[in-house]
N, CA, C and O atoms as CSV, one atom per row, in Angstrom:
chain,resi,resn,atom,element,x,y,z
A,1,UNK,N,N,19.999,-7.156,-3.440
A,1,UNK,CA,C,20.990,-8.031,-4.044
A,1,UNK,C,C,20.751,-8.082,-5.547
A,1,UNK,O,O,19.642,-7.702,-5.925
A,2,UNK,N,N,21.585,-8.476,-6.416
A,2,UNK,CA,C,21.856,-8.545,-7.623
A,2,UNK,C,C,21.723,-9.732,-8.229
A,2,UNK,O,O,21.585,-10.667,-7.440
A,3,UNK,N,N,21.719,-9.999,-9.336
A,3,UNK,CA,C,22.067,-11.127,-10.242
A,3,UNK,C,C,21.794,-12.715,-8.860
A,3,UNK,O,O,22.624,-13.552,-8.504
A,4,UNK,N,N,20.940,-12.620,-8.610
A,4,UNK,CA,C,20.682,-13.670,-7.265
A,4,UNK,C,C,19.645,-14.152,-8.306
A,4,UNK,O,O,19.014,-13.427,-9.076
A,5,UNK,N,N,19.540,-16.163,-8.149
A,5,UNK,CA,C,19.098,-17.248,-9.009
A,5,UNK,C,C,18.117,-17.442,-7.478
A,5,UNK,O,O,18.424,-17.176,-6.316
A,6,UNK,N,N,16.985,-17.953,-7.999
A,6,UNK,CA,C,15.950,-18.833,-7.133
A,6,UNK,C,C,15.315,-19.444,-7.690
A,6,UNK,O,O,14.961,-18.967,-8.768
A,7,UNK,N,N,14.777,-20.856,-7.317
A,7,UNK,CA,C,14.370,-21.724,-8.095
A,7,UNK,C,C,13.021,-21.680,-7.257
A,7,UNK,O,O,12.831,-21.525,-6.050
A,8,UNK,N,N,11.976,-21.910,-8.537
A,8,UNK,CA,C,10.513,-21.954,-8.135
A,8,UNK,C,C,10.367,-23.758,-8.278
A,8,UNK,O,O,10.803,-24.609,-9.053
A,9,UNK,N,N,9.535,-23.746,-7.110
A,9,UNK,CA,C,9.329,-24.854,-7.498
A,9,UNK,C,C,7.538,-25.802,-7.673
A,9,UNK,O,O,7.092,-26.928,-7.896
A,10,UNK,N,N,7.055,-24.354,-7.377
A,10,UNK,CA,C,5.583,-24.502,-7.879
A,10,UNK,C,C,4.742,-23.319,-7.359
A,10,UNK,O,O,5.324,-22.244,-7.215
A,11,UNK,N,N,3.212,-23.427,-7.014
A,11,UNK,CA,C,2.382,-22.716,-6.531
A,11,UNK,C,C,1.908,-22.981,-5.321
A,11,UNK,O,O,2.469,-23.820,-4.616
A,12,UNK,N,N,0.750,-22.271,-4.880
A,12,UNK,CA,C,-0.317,-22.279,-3.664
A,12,UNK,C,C,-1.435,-22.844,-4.848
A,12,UNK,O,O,-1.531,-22.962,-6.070
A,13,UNK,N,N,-2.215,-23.108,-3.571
A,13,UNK,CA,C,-3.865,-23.783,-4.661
A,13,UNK,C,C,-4.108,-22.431,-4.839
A,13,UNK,O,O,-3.647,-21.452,-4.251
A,14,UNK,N,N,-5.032,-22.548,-5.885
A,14,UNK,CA,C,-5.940,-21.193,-5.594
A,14,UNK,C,C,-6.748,-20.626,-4.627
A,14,UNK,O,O,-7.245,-21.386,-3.796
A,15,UNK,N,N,-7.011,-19.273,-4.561
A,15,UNK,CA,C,-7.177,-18.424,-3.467
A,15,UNK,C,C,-6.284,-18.522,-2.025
A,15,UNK,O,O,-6.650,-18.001,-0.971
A,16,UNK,N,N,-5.124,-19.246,-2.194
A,16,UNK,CA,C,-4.433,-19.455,-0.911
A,16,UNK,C,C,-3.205,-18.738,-1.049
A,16,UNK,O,O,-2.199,-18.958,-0.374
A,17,UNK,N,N,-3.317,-17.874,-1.944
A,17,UNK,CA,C,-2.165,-16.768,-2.284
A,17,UNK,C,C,-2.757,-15.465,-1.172
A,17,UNK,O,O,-3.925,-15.167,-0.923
A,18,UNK,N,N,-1.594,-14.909,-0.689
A,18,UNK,CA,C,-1.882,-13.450,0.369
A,18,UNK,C,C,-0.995,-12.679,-0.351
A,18,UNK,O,O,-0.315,-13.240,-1.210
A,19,UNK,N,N,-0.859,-11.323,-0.131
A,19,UNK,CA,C,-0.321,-10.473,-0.589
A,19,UNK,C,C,0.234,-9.744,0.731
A,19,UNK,O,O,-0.303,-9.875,1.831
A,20,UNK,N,N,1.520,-8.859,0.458
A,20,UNK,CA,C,1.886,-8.640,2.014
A,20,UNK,C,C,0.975,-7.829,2.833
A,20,UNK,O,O,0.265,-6.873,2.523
A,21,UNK,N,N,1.161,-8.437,3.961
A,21,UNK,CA,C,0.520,-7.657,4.906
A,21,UNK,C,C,1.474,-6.867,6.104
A,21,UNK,O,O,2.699,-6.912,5.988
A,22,UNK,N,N,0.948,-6.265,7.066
A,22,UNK,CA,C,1.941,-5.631,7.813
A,22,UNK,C,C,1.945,-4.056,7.227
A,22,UNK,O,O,1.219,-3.484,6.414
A,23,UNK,N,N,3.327,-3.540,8.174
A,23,UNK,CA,C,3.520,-2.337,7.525
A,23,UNK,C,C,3.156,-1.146,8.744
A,23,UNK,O,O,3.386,-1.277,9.947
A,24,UNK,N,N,2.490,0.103,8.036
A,24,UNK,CA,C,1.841,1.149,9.123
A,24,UNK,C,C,0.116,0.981,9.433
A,24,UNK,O,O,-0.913,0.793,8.785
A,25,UNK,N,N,0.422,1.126,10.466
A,25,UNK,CA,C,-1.020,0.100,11.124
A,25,UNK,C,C,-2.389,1.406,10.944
A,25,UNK,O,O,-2.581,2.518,11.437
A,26,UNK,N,N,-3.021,0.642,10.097
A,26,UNK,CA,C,-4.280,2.016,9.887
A,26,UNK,C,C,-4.861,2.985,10.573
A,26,UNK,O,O,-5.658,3.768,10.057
A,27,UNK,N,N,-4.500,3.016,11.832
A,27,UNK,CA,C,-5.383,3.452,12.411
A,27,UNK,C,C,-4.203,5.011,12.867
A,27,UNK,O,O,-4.510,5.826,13.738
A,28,UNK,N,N,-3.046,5.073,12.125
A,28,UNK,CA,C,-2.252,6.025,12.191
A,28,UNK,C,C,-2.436,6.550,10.399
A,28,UNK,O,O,-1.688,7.274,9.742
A,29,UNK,N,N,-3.472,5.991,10.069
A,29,UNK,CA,C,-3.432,7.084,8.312
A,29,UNK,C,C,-4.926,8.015,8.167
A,29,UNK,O,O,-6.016,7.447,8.243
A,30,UNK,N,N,-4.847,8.986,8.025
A,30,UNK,CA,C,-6.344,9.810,8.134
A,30,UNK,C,C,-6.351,9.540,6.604
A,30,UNK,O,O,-5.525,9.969,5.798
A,31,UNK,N,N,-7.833,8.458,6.246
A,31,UNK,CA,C,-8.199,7.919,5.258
A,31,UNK,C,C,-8.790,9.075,4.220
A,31,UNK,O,O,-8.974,8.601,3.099
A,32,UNK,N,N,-9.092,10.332,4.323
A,32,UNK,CA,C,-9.776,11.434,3.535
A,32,UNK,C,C,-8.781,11.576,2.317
A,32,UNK,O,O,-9.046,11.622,1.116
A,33,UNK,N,N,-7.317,11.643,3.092
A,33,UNK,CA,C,-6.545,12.335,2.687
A,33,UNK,C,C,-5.005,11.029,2.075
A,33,UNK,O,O,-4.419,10.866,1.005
A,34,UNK,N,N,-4.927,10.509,3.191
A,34,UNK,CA,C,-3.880,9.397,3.057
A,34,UNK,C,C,-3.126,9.997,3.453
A,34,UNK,O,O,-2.261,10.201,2.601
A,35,UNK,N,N,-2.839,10.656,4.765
A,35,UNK,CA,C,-1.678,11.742,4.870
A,35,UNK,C,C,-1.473,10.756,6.453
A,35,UNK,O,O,-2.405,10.232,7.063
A,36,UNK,N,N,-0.273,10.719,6.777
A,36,UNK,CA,C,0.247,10.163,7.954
A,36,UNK,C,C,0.101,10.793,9.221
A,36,UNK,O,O,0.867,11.686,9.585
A,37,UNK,N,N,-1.008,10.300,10.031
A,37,UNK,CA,C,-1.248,11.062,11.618
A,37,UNK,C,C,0.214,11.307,12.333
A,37,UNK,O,O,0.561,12.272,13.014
A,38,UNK,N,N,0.891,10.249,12.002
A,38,UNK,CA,C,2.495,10.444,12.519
A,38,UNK,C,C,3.345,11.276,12.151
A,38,UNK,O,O,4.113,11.728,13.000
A,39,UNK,N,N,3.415,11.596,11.123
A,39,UNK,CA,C,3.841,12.667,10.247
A,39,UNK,C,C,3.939,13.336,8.760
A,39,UNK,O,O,4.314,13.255,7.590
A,40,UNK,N,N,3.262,14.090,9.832
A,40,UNK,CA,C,2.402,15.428,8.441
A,40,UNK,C,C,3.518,15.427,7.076
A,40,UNK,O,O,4.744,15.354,7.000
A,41,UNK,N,N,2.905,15.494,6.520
A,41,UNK,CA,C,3.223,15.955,4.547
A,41,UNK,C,C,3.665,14.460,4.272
A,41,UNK,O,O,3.837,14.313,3.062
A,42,UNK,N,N,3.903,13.319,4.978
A,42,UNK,CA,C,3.789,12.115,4.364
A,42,UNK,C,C,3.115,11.379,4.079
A,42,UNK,O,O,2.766,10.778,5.095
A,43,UNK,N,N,2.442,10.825,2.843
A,43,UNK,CA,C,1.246,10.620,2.057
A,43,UNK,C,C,1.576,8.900,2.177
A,43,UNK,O,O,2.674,8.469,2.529
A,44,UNK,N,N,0.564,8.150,1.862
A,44,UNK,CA,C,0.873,7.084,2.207
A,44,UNK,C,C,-0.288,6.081,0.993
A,44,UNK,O,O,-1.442,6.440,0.756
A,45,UNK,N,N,0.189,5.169,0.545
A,45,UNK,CA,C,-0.797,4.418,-0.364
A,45,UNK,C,C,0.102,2.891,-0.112
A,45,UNK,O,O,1.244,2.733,0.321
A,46,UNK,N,N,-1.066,1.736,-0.637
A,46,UNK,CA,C,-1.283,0.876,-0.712
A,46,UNK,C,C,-0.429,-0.255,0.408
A,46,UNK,O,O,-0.491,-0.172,1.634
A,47,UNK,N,N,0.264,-1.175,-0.277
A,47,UNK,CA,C,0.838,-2.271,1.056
A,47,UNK,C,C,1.976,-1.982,1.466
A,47,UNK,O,O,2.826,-2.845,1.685
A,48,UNK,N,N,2.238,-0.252,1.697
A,48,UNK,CA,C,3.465,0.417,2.361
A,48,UNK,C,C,2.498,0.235,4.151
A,48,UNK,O,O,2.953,0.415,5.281
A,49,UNK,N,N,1.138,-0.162,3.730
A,49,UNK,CA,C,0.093,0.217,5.352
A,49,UNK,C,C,-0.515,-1.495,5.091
A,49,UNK,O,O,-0.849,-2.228,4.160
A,50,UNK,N,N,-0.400,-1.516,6.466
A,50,UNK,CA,C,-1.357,-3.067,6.717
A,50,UNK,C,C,-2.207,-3.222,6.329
A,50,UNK,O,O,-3.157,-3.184,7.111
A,51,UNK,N,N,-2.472,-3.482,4.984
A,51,UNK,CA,C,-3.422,-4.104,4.428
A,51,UNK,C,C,-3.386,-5.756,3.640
A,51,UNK,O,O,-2.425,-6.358,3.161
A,52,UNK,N,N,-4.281,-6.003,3.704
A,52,UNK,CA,C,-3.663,-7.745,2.782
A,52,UNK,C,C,-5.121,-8.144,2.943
A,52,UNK,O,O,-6.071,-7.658,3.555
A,53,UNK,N,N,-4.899,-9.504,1.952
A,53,UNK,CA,C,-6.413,-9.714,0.938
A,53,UNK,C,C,-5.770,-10.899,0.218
A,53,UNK,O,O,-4.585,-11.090,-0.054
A,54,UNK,N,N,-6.766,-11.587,-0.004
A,54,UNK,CA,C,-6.689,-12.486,-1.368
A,54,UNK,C,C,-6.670,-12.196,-2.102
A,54,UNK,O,O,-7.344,-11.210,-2.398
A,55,UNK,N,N,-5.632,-13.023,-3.261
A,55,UNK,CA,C,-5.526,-12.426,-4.948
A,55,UNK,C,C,-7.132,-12.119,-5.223
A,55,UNK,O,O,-8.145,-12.521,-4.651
A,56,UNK,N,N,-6.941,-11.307,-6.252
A,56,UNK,CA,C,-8.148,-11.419,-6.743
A,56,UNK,C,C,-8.470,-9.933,-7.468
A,56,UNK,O,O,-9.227,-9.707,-8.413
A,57,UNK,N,N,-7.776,-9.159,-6.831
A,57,UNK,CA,C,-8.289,-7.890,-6.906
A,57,UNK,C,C,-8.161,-6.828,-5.525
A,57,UNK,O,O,-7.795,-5.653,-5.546
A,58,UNK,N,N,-8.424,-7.336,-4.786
A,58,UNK,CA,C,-9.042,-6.543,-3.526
A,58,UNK,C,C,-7.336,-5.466,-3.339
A,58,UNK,O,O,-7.200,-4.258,-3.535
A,59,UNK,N,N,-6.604,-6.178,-3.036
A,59,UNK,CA,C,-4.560,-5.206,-3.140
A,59,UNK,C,C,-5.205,-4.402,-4.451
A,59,UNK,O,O,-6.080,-3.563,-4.234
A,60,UNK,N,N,-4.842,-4.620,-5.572
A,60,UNK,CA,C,-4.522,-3.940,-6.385
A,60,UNK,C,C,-5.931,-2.307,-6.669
A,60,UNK,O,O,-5.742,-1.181,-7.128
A,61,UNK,N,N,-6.969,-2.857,-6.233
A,61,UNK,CA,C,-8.232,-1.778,-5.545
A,61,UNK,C,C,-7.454,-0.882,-4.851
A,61,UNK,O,O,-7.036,0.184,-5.304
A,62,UNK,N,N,-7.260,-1.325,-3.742
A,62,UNK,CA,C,-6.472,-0.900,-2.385
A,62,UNK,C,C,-5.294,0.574,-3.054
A,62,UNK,O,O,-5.477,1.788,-2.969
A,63,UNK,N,N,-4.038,-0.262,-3.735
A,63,UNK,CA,C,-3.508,0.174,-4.648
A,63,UNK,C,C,-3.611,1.934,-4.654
A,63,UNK,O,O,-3.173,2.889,-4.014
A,64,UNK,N,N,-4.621,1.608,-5.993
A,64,UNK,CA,C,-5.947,2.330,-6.880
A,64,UNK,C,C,-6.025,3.342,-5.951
A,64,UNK,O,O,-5.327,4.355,-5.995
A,65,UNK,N,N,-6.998,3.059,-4.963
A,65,UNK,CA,C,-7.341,3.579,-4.510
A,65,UNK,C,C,-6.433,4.746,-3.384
A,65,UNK,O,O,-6.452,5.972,-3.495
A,66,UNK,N,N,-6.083,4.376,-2.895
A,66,UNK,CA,C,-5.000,4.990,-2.125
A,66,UNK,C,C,-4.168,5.750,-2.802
A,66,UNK,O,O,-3.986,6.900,-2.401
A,67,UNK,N,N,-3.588,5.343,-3.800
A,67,UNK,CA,C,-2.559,5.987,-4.310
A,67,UNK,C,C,-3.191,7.833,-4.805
A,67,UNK,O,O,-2.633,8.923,-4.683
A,68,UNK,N,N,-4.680,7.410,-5.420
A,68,UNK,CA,C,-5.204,8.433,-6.075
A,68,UNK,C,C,-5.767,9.489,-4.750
A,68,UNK,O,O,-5.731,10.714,-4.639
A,69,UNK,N,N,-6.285,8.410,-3.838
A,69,UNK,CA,C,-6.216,10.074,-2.787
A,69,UNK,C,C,-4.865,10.517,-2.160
A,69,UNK,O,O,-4.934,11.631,-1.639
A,70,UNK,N,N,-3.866,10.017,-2.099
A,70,UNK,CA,C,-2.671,10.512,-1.721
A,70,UNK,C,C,-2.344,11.074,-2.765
A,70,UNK,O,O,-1.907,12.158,-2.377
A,71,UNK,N,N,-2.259,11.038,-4.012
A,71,UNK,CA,C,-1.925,12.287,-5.020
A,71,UNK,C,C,-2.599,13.091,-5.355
A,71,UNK,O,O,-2.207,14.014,-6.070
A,72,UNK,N,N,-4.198,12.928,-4.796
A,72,UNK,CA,C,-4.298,14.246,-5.258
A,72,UNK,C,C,-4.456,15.522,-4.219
A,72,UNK,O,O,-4.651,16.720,-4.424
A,73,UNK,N,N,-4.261,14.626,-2.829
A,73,UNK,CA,C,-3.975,15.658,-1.909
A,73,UNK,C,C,-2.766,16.098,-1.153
A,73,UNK,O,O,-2.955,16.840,-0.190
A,74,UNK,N,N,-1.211,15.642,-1.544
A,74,UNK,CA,C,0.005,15.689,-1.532
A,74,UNK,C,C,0.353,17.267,-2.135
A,74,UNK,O,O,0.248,17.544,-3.330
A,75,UNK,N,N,0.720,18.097,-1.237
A,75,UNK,CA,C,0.832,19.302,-1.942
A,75,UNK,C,C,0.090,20.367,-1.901
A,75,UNK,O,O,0.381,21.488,-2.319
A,76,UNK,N,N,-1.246,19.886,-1.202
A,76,UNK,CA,C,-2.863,20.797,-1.801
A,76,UNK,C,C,-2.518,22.255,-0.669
A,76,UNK,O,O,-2.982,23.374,-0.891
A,77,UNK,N,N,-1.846,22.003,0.231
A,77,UNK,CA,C,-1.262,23.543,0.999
A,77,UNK,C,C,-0.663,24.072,0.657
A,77,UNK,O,O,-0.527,25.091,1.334
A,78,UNK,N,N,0.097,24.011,-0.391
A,78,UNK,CA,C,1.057,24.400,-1.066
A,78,UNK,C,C,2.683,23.907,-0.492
A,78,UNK,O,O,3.592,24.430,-1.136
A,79,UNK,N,N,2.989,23.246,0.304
A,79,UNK,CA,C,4.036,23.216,1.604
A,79,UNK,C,C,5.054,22.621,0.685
A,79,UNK,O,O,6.208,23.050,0.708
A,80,UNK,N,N,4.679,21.617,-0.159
A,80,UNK,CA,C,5.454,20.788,-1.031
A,80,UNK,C,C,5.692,21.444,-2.570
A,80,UNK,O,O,6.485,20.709,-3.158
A,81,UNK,N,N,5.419,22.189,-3.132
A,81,UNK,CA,C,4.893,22.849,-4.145
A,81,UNK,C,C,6.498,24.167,-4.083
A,81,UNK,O,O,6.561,25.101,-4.883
């Protein structure tokens, strides 16, 4: 949606913030690579996969992390290339 108004009307205390969770359930992502047990040549990073955490850091690690082994092994057969 577009041009859509929402009014805030405050916070969570601290540390009672989550970040999404849900998504593709880990135990369908081969972690070496980040490549999808479900289906091949689809690379997969951060809270697209059930992960969730308290602010703080720990998501945006996650992130980081994921994203960089899914790019740098996206392609490495040449299939995508």
């Amino acid at each position: 949606m577009r041009d859509d108004r929402y009014l805030i009307a405050g916070k969570g205390v601290f540390k009672e913030e989550f970040v999404t969770c849900g998504g593709i359930p880990l135990a369908e992502v081969d972690f070496r690579t980040m490549e999808s047990k479900q289906q091949p040549g689809l690379f997969l990073a951060g809270e697209v996969m059930d992960i969730d955490g308290i602010t703080g850091g720990f998501n945006f690690q996650a992130a980081w992390t994921t994203g960089w082994l899914a790019g740098t092994h996206v392609g490495q057969d040449g299939s995508l290339i």
